[in-house]
C-alpha positions in Angstrom: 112.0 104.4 107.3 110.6 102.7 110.5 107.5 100.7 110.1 105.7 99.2 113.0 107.8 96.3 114.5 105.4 93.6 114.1 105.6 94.0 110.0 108.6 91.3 109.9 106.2 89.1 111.2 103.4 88.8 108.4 103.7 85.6 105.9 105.5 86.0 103.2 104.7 84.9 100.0 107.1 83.4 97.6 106.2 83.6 93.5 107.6 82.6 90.3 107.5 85.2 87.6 108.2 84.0 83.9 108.7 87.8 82.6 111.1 88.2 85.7 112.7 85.0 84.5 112.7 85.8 81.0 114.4 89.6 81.8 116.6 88.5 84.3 115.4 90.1 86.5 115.5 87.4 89.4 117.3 84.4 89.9 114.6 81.9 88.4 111.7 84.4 88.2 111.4 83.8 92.2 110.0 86.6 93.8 109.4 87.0 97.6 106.7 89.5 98.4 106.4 90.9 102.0 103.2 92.7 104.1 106.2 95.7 103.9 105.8 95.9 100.1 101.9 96.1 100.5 102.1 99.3 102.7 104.5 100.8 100.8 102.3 100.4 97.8 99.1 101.6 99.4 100.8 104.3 101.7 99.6 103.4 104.5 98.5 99.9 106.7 95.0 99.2 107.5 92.4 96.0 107.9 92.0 96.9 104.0 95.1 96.4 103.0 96.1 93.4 105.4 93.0 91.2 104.2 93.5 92.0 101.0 97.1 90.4 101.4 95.9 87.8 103.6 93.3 87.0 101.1 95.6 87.0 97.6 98.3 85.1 99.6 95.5 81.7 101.0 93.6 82.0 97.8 97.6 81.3 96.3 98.4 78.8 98.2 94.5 77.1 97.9 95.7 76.9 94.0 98.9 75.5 94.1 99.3 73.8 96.9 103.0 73.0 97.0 103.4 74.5 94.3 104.9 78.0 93.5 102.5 80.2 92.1 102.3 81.8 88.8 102.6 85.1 89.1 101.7 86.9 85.6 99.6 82.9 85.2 95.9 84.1 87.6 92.9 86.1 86.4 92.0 88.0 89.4 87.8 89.0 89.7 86.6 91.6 92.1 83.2 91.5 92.9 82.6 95.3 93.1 83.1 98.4 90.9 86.5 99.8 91.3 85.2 102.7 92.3 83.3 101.1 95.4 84.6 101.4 98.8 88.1 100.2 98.9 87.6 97.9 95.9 90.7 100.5 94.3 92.8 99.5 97.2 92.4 95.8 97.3 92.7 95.7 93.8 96.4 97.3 93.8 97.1 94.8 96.5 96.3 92.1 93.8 98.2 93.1 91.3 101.1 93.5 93.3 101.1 90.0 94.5 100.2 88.4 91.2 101.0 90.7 88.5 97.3 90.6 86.9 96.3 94.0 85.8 93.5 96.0 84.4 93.4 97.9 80.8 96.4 100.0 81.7 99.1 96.4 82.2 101.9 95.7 80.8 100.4 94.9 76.9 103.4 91.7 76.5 106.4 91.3 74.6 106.3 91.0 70.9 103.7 89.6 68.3 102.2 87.3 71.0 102.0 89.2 73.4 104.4 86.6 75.9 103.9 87.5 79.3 101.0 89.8 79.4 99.3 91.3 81.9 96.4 93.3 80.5 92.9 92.5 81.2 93.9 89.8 83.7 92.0 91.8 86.6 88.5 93.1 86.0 85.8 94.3 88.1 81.9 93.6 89.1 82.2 90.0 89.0 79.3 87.8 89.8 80.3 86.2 92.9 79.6 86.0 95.9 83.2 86.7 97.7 85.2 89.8 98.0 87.4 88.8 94.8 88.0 85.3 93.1 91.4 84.2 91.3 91.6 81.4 88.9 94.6 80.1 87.3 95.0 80.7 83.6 96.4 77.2 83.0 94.3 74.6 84.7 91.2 76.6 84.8 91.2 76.2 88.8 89.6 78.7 90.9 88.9 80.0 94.4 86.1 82.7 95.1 87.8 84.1 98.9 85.3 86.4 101.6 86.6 88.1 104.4 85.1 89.1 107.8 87.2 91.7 109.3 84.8 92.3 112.5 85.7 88.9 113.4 89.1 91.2 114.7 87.1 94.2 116.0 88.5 97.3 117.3 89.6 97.4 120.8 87.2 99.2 122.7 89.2 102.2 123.4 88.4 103.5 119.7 85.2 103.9 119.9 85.4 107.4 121.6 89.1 108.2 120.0 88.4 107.4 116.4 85.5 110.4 116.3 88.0 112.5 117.3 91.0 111.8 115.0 89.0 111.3 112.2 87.6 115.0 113.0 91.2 116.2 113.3 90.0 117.4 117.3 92.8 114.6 118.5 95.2 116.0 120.9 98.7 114.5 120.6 98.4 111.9 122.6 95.3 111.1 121.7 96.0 110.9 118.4 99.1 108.5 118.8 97.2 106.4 120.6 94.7 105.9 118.3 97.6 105.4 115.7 99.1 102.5 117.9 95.3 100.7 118.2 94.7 101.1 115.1 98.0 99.0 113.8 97.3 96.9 116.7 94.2 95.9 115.0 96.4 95.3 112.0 98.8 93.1 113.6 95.8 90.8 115.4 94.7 90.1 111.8 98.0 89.6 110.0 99.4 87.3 112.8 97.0 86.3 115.3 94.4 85.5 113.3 96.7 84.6 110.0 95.5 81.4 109.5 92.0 81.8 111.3 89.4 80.4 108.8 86.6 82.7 110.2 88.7 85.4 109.1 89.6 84.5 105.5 86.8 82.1 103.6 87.8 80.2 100.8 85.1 78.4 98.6 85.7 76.0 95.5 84.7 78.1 92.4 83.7 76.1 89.0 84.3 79.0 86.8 82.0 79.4 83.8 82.8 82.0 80.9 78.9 82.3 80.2 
């Protein structure tokens, strides 16, 4: 499996997971997540599936601080239907990285239900963001917007992405529209990582009205 060479290169996050801790399954419950396990749970790398990283990982670390994060301890909120646009997409993304999931999570272990994760992600939220996580413990929470054209296309695409997306792409056409395309990618995973008029986080005083 090759990916394309600048993956290594993304932030990494770094999560504790009490379930994981609990079942052994890692030393401590720490879990490191990289950009790699994000395409290989989508299939594929896009601007889609890079902000929605981007955006899980500062909205994380706008919550804790210096703190490890809870994975399995974060309601995540999406703002549209999960049947709207890429809303699906970014949603997988987020339960990835912190383990909230909708109707069809893991239901917890025993009469409590310790460590569940159903019903901890839910859709058409009122805000005003993309998504918005808040953590189950303190109540904290951070609405997070993204503006991908802030990283626009390089200029090349406009007249080859008509083409591949029509399938009329010769081959070299079509891998150079391939190589743009995670160009694109890598500007906003590592150029523009930390660039706050990519990712915009807000405050959120969460009400359960």
């Amino acid at each position: 499996m090759t990916f394309p060479s600048f993956l290594p290169e993304a932030p990494r996050l770094r999560l504790r997971d009490p379930l994981a801790a609990f079942l052994g399954s890692a030393t401590d419950g720490v879990l490191e997540y990289r950009y790699e396990d994000a395409v290989r749970l989508a299939g594929h790398s896009c601007p889609a599936v890079a902000g929605a990283y981007l955006m899980i990982s500062h909205g994380l670390d706008y919550l804790y601080d210096e703190e490890l994060p809870e994975r399995g301890g974060i309601d995540v909120f999406m703002r549209d239907g999960r049947e709207h646009g890429t809303t699906g997409v970014l949603a997988s993304i987020a339960t990835l990285l912190t383990g909230a999931a909708a109707e069809t999570g893991f239901q917890g272990i025993g009469p409590a239900h310790r460590f569940a994760r159903r019903g901890l992600l839910s859709f058409e939220a009122p805000i005003e963001g993309v998504l918005a996580l808040r953590r189950r413990d303190s109540g904290a929470g951070v609405v997070i917007d993204i503006d991908t054209g802030h990283v626009p296309h390089d200029p090349e695409m406009a007249g080859l992405m008509p083409r591949a997306v029509a399938g009329r792409a010769d081959p070299a056409e079509q891998a150079r529209f391939a190589a743009l395309w995670q160009d694109r990618v890598r500007r906003i995973l590592i150029d523009h990582a930390d660039d706050p008029k990519l990712v915009h986080l807000y405050d959120w005083e969460v009400s359960d009205d």
